[in-house]
C-alpha positions as CSV (number, residue, x, y, z in Angstrom):
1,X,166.6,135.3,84.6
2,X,167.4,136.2,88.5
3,X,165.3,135.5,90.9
4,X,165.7,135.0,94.7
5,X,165.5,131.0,94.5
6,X,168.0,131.0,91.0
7,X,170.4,132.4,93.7
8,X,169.5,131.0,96.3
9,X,170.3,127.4,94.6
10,X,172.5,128.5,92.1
11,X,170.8,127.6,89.2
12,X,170.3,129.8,85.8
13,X,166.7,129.3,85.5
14,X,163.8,129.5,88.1
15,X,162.3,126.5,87.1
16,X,162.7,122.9,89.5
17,X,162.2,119.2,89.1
18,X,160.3,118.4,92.0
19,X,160.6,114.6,94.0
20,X,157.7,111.3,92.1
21,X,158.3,108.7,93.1
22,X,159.8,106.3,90.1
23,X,160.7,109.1,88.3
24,X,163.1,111.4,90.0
25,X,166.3,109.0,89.2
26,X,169.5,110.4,88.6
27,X,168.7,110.7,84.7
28,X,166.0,113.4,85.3
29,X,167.8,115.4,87.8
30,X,170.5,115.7,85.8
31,X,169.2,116.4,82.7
32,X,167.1,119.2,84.7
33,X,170.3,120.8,86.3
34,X,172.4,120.1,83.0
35,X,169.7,122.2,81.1
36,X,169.9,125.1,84.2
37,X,167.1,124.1,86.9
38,X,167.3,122.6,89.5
39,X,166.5,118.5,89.5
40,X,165.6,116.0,92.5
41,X,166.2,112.6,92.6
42,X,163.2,111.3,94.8
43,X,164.8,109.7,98.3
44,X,162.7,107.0,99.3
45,X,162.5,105.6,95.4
46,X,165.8,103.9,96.6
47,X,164.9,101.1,99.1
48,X,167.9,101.8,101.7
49,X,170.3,105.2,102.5
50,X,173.1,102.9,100.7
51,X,170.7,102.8,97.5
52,X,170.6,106.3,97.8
53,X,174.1,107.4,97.9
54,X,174.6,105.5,95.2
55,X,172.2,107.0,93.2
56,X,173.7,110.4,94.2
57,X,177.0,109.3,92.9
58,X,175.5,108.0,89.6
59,X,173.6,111.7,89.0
60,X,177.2,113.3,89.9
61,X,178.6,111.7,87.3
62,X,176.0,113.1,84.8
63,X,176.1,116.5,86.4
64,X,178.8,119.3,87.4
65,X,175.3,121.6,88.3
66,X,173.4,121.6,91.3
67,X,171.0,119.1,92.3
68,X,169.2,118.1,95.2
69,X,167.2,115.4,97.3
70,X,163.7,114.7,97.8
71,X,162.7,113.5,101.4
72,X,159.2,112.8,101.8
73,X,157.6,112.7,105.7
74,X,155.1,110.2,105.5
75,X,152.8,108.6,108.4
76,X,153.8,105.0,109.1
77,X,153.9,102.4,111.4
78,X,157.9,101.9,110.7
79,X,159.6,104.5,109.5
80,X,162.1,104.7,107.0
81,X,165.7,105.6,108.6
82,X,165.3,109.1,107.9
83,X,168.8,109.9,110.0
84,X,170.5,107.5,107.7
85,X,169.3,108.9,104.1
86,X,170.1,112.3,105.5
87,X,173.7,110.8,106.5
88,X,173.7,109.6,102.5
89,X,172.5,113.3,101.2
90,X,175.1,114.7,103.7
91,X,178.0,112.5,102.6
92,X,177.1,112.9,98.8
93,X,177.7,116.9,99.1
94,X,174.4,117.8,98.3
95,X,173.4,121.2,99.3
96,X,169.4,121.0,98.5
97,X,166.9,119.1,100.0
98,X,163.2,119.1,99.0
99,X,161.2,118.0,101.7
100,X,157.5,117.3,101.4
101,X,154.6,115.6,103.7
102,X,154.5,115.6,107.2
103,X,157.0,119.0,109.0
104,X,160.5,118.0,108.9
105,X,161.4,120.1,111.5
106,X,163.0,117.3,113.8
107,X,165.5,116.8,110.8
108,X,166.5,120.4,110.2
109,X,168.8,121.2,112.7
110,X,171.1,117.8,110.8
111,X,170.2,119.7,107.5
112,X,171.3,123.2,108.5
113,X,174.6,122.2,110.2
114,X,175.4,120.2,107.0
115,X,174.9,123.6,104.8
116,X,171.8,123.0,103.0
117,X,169.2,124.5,101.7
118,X,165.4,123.0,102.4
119,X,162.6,123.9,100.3
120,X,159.0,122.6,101.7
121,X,156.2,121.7,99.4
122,X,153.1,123.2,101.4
123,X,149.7,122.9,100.3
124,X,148.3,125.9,102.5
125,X,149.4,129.0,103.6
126,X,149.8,128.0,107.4
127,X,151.9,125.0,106.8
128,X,154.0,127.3,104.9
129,X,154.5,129.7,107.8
130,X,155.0,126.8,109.6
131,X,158.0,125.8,107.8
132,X,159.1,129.6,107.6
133,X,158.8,129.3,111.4
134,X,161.3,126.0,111.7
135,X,163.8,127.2,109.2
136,X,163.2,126.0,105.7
137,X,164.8,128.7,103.5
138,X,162.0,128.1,100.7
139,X,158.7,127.1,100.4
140,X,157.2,125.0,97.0
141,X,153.2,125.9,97.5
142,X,151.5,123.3,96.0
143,X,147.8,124.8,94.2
144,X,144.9,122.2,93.8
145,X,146.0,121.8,90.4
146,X,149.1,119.4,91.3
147,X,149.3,115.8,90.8
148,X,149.4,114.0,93.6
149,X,148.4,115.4,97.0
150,X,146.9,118.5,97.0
151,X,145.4,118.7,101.0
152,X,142.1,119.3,102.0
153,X,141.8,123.1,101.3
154,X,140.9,122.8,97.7
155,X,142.3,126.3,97.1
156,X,143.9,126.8,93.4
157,X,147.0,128.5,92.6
158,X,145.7,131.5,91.4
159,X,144.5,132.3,95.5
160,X,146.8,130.7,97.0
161,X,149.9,132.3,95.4
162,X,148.7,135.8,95.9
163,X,148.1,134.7,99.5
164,X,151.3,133.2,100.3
165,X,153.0,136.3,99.1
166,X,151.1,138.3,101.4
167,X,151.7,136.1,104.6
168,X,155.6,134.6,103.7
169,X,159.0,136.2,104.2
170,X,160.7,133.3,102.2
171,X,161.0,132.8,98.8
172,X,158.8,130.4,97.4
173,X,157.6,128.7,94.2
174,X,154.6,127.9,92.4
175,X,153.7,124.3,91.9
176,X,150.7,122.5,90.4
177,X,149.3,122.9,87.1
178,X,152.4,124.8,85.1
179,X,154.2,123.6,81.9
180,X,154.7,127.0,80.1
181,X,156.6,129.7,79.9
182,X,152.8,132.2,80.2
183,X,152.5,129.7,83.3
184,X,155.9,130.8,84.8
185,X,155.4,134.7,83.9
186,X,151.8,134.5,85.7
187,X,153.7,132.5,88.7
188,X,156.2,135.6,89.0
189,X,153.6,138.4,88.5
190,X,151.5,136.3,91.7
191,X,154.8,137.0,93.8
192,X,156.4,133.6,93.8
193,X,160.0,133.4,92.6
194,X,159.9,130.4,90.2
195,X,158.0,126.9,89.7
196,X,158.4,123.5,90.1
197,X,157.0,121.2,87.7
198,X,156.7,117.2,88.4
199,X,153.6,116.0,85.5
200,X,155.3,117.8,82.4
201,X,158.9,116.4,83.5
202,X,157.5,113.0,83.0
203,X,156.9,113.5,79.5
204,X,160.3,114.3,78.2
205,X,162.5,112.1,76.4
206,X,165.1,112.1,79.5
207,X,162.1,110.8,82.1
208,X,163.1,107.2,83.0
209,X,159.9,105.6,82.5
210,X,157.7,103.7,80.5
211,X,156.6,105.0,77.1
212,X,152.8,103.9,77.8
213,X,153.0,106.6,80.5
214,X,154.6,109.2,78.7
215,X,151.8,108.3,75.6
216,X,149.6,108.7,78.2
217,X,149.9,112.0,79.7
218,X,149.5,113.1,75.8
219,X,147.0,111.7,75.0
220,X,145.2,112.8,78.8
221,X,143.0,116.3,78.7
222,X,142.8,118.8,81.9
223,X,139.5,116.6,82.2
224,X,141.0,113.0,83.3
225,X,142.3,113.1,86.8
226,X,140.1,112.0,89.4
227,X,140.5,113.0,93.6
228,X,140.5,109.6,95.6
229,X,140.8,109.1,99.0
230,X,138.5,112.4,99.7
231,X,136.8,110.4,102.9
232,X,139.8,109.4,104.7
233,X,141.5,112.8,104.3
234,X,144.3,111.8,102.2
235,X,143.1,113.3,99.1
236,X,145.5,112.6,95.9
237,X,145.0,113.5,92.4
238,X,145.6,110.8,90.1
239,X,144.9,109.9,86.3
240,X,141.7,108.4,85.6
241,X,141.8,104.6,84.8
242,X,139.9,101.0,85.7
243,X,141.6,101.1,89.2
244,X,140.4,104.6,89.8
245,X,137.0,103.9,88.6
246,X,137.0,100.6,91.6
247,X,138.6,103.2,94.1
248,X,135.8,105.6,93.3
249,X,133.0,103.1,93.4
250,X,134.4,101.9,96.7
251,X,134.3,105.5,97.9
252,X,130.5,105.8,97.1
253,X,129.6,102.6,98.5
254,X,131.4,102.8,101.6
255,X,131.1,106.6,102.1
256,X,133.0,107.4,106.0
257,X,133.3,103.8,106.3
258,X,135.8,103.7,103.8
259,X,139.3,102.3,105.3
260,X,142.6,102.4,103.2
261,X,142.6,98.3,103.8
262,X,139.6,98.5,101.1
263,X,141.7,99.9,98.6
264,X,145.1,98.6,99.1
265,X,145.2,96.6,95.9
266,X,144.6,99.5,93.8
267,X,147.2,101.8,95.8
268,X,149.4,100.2,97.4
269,X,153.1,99.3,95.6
270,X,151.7,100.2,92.4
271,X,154.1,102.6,91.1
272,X,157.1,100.3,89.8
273,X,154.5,98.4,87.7
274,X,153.2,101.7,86.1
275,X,156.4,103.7,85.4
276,X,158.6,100.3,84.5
277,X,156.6,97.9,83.8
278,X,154.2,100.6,81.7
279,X,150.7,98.8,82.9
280,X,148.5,101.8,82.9
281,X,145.4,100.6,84.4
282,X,146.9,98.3,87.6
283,X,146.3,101.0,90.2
284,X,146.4,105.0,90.6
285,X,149.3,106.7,90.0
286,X,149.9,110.9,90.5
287,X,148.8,113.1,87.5
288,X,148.6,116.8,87.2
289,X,145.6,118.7,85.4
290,X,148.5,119.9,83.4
291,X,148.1,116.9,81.1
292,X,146.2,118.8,79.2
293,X,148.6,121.2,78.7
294,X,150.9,118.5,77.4
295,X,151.4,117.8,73.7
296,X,154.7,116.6,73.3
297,X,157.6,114.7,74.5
298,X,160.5,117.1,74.4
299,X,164.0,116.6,76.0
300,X,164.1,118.2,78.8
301,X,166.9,121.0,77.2
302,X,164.6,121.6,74.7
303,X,161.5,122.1,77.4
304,X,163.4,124.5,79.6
305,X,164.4,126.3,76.8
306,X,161.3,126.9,75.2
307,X,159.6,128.0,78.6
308,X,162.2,130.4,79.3
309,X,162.2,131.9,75.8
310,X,158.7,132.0,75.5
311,X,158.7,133.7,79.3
312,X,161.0,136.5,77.8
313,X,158.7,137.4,75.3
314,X,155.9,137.8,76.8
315,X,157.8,140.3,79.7
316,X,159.3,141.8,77.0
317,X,157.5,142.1,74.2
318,X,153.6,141.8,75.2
319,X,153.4,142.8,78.3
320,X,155.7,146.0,77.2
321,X,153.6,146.5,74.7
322,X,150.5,146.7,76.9
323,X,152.7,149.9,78.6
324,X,153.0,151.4,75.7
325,X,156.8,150.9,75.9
326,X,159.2,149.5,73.5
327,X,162.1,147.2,74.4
């Protein structure tokens, strides 16, 4: 399948890995490229730019496809050295760069004279003419749906994808809530030019993480995530467990009052003791509603596959037939 983001990245299928953090190691993103998407090792999972080229040497090793770099923008009182992991990307030849959080558009002019390609994960149709505006050649437009952080808009894919065809001039994707090839189809027909999945890449045999989580996104329906942090603006989607429940209660109790101090325990460097250490109730971690689309713990060859045959059917033999035409 050719789309404008399979040639923009050079990839067979529209379908990428997008950055979690403890997740996107070099094993996923090159199982993701090696089975013709596009796969991201997550940039601030390593703890310094030195950890980082490393791990872009380890997933070039695994690789001979495309893959790319998460960067995520966040609001701090220290920053990460940002000029130094972008030094690392540079340096390991990498030529796309998922960026996510706050605008990256102090960073782009580095990016662009190095050659690559940024796609922006934008949870609203202005930030994603914003990032149109600064430079990014693509645009990831995260629906309500997603795991993780959704923004304060609250509007699902099937809105906002129509939408962001009507205002954009870049290619984007659709991301949040897909795990099928019917999901992909419906992302194409809505005008975006691929997906990017992050929830239904953890549950595949390649995923370095614990079993307990993969088991758990199984056994999770559409019906188990939970949105915490509502009242400070910082609104994340996460799976339902103990620590959520505390979160939650603190969130009533407290109402505006609430202060991220209040819930630092549950949130705060929690994500190496879920996805090693597999201890599924010590804080919240990022889910998807697409849990409940999830059954299985494929390799990710075998996922890819199935969602791009199934995607061929449907264009060619269902929705054909609903033409009248034959193939």
């Amino acid at each position: 399948m050719k789309t404008k983001i399979t040639e923009l990245f050079n990839i067979e299928h529209p379908i990428i890995q997008g950055g979690m953090h403890y997740v996107g190691f070099a094993e996923l993103a090159a199982a993701v490229s090696n089975a013709g998407g596009l796969g991201f090792i997550t940039g601030l999972t390593q703890k310094t730019p030195d950890d980082l080229a490393n791990e872009i040497a380890r997933c070039h090793e695994m690789t001979d496809k495309p893959f790319g770099v998460n960067l995520t923008f966040l609001p701090a009182f220290t920053d990460p050295p940002y000029p130094e992991y972008i030094q690392a990307i540079i340096e390991g030849g990498i030529k796309a760069v998922e960026t996510a959080g706050r605008s990256p558009e102090a960073y782009m002019p580095a990016l662009k004279a190095a050659g690559i390609k940024v796609i922006h994960k934008c949870t609203s149709v202005r930030h994603a003419l914003k990032a149109e505006r600064i430079g990014c050649d693509a645009v990831s437009v995260d629906g309500f749906e997603c795991g993780g952080h959704p923004g304060e808009d609250d509007i699902p894919n099937m809105i906002l994808l129509p939408r962001a065809a009507q205002a954009l001039s870049v290619p984007f994707v659709a991301s949040g809530g897909i795990a099928t090839g019917s999901q992909l189809v419906a992302a194409l027909a809505l005008g975006a030019e691929g997906v990017n999945m992050g929830t239904r890449f953890i549950a595949t045999a390649e995923a370095p993480v614990h079993q307990n989580v993969k088991d758990a996104l199984v056994k999770a329906s559409e019906l188990d995530t939970r949105l915490i942090m509502r009242s400070i603006r910082n609104t994340e989607r996460v799976l339902a467990n103990s620590a959520v429940d505390r979160i939650l209660q603190k969130e009533k109790d407290l109402g505006d009052k609430l202060k991220i101090e209040d819930i630092i325990d549950e949130v705060a460097g929690v994500y190496p003791k879920v996805m090693i250490d597999g201890d599924m109730e010590v804080g919240a971690w990022s889910c998807g509603m697409v849990a409940g689309l999830i059954n299985d713990i494929p390799s990710v060859q075998a996922l890819v596959n199935s969602i791009m045959v199934e995607a061929e059917q449907i264009i060619n033999e269902r929705l054909n037939a609903l033409l009248g035409k034959q193939r």
